[in-house]
C-alpha positions as CSV (number, residue, x, y, z in Angstrom):
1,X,36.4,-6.8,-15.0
2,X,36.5,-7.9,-11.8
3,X,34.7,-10.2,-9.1
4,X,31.6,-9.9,-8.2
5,X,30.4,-11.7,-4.5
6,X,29.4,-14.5,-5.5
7,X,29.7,-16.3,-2.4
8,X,27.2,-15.3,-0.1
9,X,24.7,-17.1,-2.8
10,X,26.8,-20.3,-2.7
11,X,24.1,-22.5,-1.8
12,X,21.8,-21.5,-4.2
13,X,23.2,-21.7,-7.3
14,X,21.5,-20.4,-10.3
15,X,24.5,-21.9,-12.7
16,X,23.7,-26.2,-12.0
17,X,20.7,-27.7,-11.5
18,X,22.6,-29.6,-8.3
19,X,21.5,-28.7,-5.4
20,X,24.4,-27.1,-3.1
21,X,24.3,-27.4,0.6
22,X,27.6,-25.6,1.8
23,X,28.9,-24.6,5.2
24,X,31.6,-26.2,7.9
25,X,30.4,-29.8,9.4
26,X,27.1,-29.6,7.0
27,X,27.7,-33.3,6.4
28,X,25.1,-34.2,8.9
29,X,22.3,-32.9,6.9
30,X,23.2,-36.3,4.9
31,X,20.8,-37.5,6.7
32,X,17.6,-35.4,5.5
33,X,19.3,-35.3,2.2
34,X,19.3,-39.1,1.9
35,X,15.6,-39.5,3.3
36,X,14.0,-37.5,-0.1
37,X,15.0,-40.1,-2.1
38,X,14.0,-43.2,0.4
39,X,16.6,-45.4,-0.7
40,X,16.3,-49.3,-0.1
41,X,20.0,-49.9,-0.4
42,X,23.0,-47.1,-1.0
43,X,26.4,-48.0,-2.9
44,X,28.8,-45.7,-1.5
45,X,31.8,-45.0,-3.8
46,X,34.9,-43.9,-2.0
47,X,38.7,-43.5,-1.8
48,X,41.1,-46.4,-0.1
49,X,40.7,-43.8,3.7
50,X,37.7,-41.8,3.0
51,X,35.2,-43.8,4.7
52,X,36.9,-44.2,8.0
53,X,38.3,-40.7,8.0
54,X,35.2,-38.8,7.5
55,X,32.9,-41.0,9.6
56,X,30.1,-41.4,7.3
57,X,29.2,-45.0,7.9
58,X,27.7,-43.0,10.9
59,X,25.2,-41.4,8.9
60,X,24.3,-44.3,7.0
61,X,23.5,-46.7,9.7
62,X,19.4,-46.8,9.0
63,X,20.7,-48.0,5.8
64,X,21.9,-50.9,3.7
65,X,25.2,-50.3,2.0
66,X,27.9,-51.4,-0.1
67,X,30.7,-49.9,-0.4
68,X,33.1,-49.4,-3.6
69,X,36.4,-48.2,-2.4
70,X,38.2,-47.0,-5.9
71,X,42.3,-45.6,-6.6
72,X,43.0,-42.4,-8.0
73,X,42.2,-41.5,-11.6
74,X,39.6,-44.1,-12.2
75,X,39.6,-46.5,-15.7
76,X,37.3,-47.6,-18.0
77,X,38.1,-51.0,-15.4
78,X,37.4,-48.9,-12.1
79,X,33.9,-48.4,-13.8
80,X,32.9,-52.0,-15.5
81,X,34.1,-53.2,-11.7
82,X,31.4,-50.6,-10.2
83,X,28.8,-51.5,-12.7
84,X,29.2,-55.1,-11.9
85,X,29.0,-54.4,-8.1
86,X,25.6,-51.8,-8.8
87,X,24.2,-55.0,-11.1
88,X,24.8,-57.8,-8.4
89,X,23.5,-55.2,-5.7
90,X,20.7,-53.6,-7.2
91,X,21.2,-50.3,-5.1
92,X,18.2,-46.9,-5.7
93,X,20.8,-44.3,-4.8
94,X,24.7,-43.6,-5.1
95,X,26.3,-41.5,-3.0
96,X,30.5,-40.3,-3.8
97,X,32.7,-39.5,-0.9
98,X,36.6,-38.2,-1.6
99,X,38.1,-36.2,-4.7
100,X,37.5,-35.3,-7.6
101,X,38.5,-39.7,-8.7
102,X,35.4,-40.7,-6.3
103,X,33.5,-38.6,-7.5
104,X,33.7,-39.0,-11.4
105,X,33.6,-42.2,-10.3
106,X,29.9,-42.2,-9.5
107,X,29.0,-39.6,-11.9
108,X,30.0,-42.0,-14.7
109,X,28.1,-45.5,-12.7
110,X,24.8,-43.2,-12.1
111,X,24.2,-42.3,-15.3
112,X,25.2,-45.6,-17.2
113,X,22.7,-47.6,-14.5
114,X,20.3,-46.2,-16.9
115,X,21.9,-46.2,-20.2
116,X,23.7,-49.7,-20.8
117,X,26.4,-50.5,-22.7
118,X,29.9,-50.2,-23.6
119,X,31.9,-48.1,-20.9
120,X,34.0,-47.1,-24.3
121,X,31.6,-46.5,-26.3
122,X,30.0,-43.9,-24.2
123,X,33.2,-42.3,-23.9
124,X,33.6,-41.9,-27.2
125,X,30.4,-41.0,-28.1
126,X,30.2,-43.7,-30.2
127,X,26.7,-44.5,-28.0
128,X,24.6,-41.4,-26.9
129,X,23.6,-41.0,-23.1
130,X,19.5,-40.7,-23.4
131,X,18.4,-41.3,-20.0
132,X,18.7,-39.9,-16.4
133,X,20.9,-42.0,-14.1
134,X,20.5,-43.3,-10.8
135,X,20.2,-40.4,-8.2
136,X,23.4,-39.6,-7.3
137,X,24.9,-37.4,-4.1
138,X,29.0,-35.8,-4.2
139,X,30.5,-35.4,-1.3
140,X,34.1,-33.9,-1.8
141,X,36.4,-34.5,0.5
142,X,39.1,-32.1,-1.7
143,X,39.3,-28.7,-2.9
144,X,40.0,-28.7,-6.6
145,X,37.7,-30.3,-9.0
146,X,34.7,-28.6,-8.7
147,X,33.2,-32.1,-9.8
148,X,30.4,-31.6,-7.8
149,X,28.7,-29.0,-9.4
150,X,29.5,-29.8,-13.3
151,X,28.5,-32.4,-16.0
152,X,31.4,-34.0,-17.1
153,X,33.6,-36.8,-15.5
154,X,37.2,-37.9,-16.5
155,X,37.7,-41.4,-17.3
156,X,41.1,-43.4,-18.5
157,X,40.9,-45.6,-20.9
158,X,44.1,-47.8,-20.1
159,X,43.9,-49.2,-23.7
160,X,44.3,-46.5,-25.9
161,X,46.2,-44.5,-22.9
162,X,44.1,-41.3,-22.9
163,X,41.5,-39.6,-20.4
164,X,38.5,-39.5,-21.8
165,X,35.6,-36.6,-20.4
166,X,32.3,-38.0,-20.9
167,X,29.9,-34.7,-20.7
168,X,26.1,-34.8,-20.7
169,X,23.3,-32.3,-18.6
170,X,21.8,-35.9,-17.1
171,X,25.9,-35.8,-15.5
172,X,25.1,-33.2,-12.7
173,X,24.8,-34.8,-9.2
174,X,21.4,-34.1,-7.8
175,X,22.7,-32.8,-4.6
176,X,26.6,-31.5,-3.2
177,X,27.2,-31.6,0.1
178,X,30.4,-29.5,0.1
179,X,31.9,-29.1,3.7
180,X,35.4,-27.8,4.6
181,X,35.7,-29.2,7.5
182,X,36.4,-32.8,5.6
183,X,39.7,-31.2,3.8
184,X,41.3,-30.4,7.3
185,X,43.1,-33.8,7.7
186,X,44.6,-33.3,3.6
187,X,48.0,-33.4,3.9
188,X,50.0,-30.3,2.2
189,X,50.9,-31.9,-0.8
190,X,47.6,-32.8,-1.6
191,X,46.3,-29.6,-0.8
192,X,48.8,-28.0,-3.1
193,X,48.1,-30.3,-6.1
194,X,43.8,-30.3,-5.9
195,X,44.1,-26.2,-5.0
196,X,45.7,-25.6,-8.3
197,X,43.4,-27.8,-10.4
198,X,40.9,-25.5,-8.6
199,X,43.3,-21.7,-9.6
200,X,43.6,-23.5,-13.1
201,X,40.0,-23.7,-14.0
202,X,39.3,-20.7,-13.3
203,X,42.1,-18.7,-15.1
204,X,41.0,-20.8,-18.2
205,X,36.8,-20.6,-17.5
206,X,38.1,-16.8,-17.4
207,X,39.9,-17.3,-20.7
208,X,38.1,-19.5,-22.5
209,X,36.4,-18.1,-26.1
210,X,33.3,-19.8,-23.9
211,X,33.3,-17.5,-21.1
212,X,30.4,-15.5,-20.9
213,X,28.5,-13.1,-18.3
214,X,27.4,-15.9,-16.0
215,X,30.8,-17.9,-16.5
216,X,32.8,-14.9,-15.6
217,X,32.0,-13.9,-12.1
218,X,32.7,-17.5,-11.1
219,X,35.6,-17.6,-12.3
220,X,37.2,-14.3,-11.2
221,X,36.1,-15.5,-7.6
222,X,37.9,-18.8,-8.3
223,X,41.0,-17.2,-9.2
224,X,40.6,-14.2,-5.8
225,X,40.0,-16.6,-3.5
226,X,42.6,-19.7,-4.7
227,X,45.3,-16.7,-5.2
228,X,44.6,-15.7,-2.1
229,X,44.3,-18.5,0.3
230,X,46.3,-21.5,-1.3
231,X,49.5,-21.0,0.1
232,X,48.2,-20.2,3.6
233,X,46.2,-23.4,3.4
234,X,49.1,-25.2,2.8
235,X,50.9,-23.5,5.7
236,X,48.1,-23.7,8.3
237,X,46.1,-26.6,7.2
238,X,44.0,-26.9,11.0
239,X,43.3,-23.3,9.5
240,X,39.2,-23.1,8.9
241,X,38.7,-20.0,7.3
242,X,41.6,-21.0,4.7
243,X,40.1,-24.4,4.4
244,X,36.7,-23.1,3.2
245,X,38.0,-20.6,1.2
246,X,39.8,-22.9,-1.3
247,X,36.7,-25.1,-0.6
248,X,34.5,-22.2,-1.8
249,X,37.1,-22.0,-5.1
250,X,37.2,-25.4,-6.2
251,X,32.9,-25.5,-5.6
252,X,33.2,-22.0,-7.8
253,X,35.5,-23.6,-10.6
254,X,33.5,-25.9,-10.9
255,X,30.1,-23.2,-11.6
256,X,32.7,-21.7,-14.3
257,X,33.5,-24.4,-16.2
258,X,30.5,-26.0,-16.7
259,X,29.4,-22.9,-18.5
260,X,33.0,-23.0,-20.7
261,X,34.7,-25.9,-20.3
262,X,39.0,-26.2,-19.8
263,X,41.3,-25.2,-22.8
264,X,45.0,-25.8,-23.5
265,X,46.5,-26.4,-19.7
266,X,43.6,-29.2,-19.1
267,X,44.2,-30.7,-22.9
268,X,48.2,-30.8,-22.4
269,X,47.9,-32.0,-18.6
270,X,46.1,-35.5,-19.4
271,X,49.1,-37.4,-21.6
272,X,51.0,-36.2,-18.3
273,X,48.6,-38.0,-16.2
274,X,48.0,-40.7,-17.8
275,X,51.6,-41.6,-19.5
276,X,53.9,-40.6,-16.5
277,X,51.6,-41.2,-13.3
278,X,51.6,-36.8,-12.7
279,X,48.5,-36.3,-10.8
280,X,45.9,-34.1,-12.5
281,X,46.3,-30.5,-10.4
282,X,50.5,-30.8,-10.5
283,X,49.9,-31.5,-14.3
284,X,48.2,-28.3,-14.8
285,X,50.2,-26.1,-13.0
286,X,53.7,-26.6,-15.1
287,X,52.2,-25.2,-17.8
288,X,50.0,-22.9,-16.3
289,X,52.1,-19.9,-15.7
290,X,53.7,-20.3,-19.8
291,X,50.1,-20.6,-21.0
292,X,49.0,-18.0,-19.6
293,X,51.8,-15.8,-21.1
294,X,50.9,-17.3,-24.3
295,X,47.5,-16.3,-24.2
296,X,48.5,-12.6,-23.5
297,X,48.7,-12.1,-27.4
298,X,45.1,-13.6,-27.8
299,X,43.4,-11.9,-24.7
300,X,45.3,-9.0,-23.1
301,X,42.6,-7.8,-21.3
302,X,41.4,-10.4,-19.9
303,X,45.1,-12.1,-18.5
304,X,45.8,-8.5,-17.3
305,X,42.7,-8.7,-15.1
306,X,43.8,-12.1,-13.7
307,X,46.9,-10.6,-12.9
308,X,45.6,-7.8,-10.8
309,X,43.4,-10.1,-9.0
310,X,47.0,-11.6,-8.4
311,X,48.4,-8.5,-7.3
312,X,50.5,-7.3,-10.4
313,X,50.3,-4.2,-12.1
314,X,50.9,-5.8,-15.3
315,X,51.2,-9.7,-17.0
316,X,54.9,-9.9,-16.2
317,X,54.2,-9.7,-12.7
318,X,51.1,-11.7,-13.0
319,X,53.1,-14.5,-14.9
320,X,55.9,-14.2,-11.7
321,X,53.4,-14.2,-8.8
322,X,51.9,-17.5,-10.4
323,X,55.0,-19.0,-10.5
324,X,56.2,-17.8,-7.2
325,X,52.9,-18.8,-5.6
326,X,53.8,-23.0,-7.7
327,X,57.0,-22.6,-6.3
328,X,55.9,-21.4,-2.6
329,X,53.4,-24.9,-1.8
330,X,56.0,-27.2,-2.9
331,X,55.4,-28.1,-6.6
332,X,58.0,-29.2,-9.1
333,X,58.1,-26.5,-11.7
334,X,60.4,-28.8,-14.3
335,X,59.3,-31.9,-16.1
336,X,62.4,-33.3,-15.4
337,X,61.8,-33.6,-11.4
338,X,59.1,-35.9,-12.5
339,X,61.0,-38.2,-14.4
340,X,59.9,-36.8,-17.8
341,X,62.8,-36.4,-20.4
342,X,63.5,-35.1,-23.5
343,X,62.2,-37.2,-25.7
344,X,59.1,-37.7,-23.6
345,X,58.2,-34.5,-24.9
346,X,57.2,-35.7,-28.3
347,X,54.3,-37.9,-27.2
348,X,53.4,-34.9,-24.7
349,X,52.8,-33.0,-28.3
350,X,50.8,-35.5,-30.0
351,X,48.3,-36.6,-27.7
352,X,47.7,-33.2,-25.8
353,X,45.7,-31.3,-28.3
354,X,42.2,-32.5,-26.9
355,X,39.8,-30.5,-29.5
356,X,36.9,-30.3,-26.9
357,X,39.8,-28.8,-24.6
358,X,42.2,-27.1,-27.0
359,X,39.7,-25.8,-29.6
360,X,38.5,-23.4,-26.4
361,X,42.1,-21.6,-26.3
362,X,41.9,-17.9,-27.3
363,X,45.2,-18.5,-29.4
364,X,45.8,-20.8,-31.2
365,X,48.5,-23.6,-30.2
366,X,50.4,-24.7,-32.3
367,X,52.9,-28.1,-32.2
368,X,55.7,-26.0,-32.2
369,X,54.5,-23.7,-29.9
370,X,53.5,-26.3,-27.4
371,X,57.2,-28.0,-28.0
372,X,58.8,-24.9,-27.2
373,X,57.1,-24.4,-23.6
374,X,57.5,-28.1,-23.1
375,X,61.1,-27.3,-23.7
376,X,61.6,-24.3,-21.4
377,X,60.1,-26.3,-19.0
378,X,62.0,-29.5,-19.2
């Protein structure tokens, strides 16, 4: 199989219930956006630069707002902190501006407005999400997550040191406004890290023993067009057309795994994250090119047809173009250039096997399996 254009549809997604408005400098229909839901006041959640980089206190003038600027990969903390600044303030809408953090950010404070509690417990599903949140708008300012058009958001929990998805249909933003132009000023590395969180979902949406007829054109699109354009976005950032490309990826990712979730890479890539400070898209991508190897015994087919969407006549040369492509934008390709050793590897092993994540893997992983890619990749 292979992709289908999908793009031309992009703002009118069949796939989410969020409405997508797409296209280069489209922030400024903020403005109309914003007056449908005739907000009194507006928290605006953030990244340390965002706001002053993309200009959007411009657009927000006619309004009252506070602003939550948050660090990357947000904590149960980041998210008590917001609820106590949405609780003092008492804003009607919540708009996210920056990656794939920001966003999850406000994803996770919209929807527990509504449905109060323990941040944990939610996480855990200890406590069931039963109501709608606050309305909520994603802006993303990166091309990776896909955040914006799916229901989950990924949340540490510093205590128990693990990254916790909370996932629930009342999760989707009501609106995206997805617009390239706001990833021009990402510096390489950046672009590098979030375009291969994007290239990752979709090889495992494609993968996944979830992936259906709707999941699958999205995700052979996210694969085309992230193959494609990834290293020439990281060579020619100013570069538009490259720019909303990966832009149109990481928006398409998104589609596909909201119909199948992540599987193996995702489940092994948050004890990285989370217990040696790797961020999320360079976490995928070590394992990436071993896993999908793996998964050549489970689903031959179907890594076979991501490989010719990669340019290989077979997985071998799949398997090398992926890792030539890692190597090619600057990536470390070795747990050890991170600082990771050894006998880091065992606590790797035991907290990456996520069953919402792992359980999707067409083949089964097991310890020893996992240790022994670890290993070659150490």
């Amino acid at each position: 199989m292979f992709p289908v254009d999908v793009v031309n549809g992009i703002n009118n997604f069949e796939t989410t219930p969020t409405e997508v408005i797409f296209g280069v400098n489209c922030l400024k229909e903020i403005k109309n956006v914003i007056k449908k839901f005739n907000p009194k006041k507006i928290l605006l959640i953030s990244g340390q630069k965002t706001v002053k980089r993309t200009g959007i206190s411009d657009y927000l003038r006619d309004y009252e707002t506070v602003i939550y600027k948050i660090k990357p990969s947000p904590t149960i903390q980041t998210i008590k902190d917001g609820l106590g600044l949405l609780n003092k303030n008492n804003p009607d809408l919540i708009i996210s501006i920056g990656g794939g953090s920001a966003i999850d950010t406000g994803k996770t404070i919209a929807i527990l407005s509504k449905n109060p509690g323990s941040v944990r417990n939610f996480l855990l599903k200890e406590v069931l999400i039963k109501n709608n949140g606050l309305p909520f708008i994603a802006i993303p300012t990166t091309a990776g997550t896909g955040s914006e058009v799916t229901p989950y958001a990924s949340i540490i929990d510093e205590k128990n040191k693990q990254k916790i998805s909370l996932a629930h249909r009342h999760i989707y933003p009501d609106v995206a406004i997805v617009d390239p132009s706001l990833t021009l000023t990402l510096p390489r590395r950046i672009t590098a890290i979030t375009g291969m969180d994007a290239l990752t979902q979709g090889m495992e949406s494609y993968w996944s023993v979830n992936a259906n007829s709707k999941s699958d054109p999205y995700a052979l699109t996210t694969v085309k067009l992230a193959f494609e354009n990834l290293r020439e976005a990281c060579n020619h950032p100013e570069n538009i057309e490259f720019r909303k490309n990966m832009t149109k990826a990481s928006l398409l990712s998104g589609a596909a795994i909201s119909h199948t979730e992540t599987t193996i890479v995702h489940s092994v890539s948050y004890p990285i994250t989370v217990y040696f400070n790797v961020p999320h898209g360079l976490a995928c991508s070590l394992t990436l090119p071993y896993f999908m190897e793996y998964n050549s015994e489970g689903v031959p087919e179907r890594i076979l047809d991501i490989s010719k969407i990669m340019g290989a006549e077979n997985i071998s040369g799949g398997v090398r173009r992926l890792k030539k492509l890692i190597s090619d934008i600057g990536l470390e390709t070795k747990l050890s250039q991170l600082g990771i050793k050894k006998e880091d590897i065992e606590i790797i092993i035991k907290k990456g096997f996520r069953p919402d994540r792992a359980g999707n893997n067409p083949r089964k992983v097991t310890k020893g399996d996992l240790r022994e890619i670890l290993t070659k990749i150490l």
